[in-house]
Backbone as a ProteinNet text record, in pm:
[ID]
protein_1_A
[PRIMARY]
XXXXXXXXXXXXXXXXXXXXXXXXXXXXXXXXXXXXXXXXXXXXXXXXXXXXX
[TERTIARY]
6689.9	6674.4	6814.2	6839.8	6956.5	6960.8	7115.4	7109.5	7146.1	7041.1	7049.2	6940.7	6993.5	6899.3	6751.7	6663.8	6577.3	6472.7	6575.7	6496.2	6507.7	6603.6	6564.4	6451.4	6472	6370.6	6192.5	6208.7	6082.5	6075.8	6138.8	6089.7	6062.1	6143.8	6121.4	5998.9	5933.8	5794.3	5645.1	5690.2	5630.7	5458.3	5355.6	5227.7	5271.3	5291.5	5288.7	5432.4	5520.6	5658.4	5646.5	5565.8	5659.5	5606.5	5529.5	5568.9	5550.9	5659.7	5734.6	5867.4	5910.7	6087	6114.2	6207.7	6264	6281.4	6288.5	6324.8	6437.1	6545.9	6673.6	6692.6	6621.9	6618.3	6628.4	6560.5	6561.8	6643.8	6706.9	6827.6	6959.4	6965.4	7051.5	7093.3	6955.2	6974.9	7059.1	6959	6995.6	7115.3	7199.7	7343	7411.9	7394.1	7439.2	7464.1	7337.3	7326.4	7384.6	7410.8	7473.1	7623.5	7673.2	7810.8	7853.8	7759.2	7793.6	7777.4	7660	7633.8	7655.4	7672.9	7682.4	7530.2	7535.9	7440.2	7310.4	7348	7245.6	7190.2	7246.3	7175.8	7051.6	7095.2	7008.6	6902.8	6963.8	6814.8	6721.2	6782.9	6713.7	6626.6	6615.7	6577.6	6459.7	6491	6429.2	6296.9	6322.3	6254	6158.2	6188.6	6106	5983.9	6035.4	6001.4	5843.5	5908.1	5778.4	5666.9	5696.5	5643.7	5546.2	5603.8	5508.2	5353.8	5402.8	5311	5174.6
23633.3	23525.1	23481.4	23368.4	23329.1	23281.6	23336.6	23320.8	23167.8	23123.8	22973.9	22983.4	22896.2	22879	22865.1	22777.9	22771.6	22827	22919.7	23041.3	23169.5	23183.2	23305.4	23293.4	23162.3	23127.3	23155.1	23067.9	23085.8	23230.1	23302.3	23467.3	23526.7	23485.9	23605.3	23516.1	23434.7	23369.2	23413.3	23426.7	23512.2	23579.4	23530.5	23586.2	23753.8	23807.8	23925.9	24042.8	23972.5	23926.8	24011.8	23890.9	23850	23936.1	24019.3	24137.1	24273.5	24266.7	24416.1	24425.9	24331.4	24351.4	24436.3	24500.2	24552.1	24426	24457.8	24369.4	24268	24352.3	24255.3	24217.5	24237.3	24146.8	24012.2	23951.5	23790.8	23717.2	23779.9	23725.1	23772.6	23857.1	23915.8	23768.2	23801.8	23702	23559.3	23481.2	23401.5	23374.2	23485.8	23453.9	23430.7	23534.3	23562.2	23397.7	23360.8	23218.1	23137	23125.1	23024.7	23079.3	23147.4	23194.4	23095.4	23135.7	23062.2	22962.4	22855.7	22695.5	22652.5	22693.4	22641.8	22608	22608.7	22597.7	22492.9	22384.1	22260.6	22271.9	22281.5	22312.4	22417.5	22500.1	22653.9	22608.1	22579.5	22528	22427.3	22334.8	22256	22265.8	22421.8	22446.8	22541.3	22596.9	22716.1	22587.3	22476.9	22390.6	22341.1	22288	22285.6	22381.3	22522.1	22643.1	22640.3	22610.3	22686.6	22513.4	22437.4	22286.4	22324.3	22382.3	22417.5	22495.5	22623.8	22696.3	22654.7
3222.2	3127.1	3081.9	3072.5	3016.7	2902.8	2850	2719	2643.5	2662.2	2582.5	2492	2381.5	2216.8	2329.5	2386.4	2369.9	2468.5	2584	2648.1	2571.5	2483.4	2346	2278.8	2258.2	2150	2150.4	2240.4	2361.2	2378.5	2426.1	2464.3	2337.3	2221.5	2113.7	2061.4	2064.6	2027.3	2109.7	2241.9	2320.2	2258.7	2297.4	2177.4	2212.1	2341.2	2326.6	2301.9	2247	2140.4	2026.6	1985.5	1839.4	1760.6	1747.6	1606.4	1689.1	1803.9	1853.5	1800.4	1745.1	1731	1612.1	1609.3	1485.5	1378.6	1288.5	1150.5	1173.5	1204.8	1183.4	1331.2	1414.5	1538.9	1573.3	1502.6	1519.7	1451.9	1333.7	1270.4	1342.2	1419.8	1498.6	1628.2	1725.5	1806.9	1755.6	1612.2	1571.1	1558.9	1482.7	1480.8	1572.5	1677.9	1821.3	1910.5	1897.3	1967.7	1860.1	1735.9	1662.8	1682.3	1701.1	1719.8	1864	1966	2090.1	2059.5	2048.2	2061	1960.1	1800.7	1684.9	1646.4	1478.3	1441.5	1482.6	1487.4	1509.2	1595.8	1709.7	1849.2	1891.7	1777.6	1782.5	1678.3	1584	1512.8	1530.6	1632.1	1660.7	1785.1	1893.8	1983.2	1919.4	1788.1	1716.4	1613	1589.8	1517.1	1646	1759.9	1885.2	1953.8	1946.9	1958.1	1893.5	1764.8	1640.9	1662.8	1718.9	1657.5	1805.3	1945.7	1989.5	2008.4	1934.8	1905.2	1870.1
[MASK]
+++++++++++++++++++++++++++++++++++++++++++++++++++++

């Protein structure tokens, strides 16, 4: 998987996902990918993400 905002995103949303992670997992990633692409980009792949669901 490569690490771009909205194949993270997508995986950690995952139905059979999303409440295996540790706690500070998804704020982890989050930063991680806002460090690389900057904020907007990540939130705006992470605002896409959830609008799918």
């Amino acid at each position: 998987m490569p690490f771009r905002p909205a194949a993270v995103v997508t995986y950690m949303l995952r139905a059979d996902r999303i409440h295996r992670w540790a706690p500070l997992a998804p704020a982890l990633f989050h930063l991680a990918l806002v460090h690389v692409y900057g904020r907007t980009p990540v939130e705006r792949a992470e605002a896409q993400a959830v609008r799918r669901m």
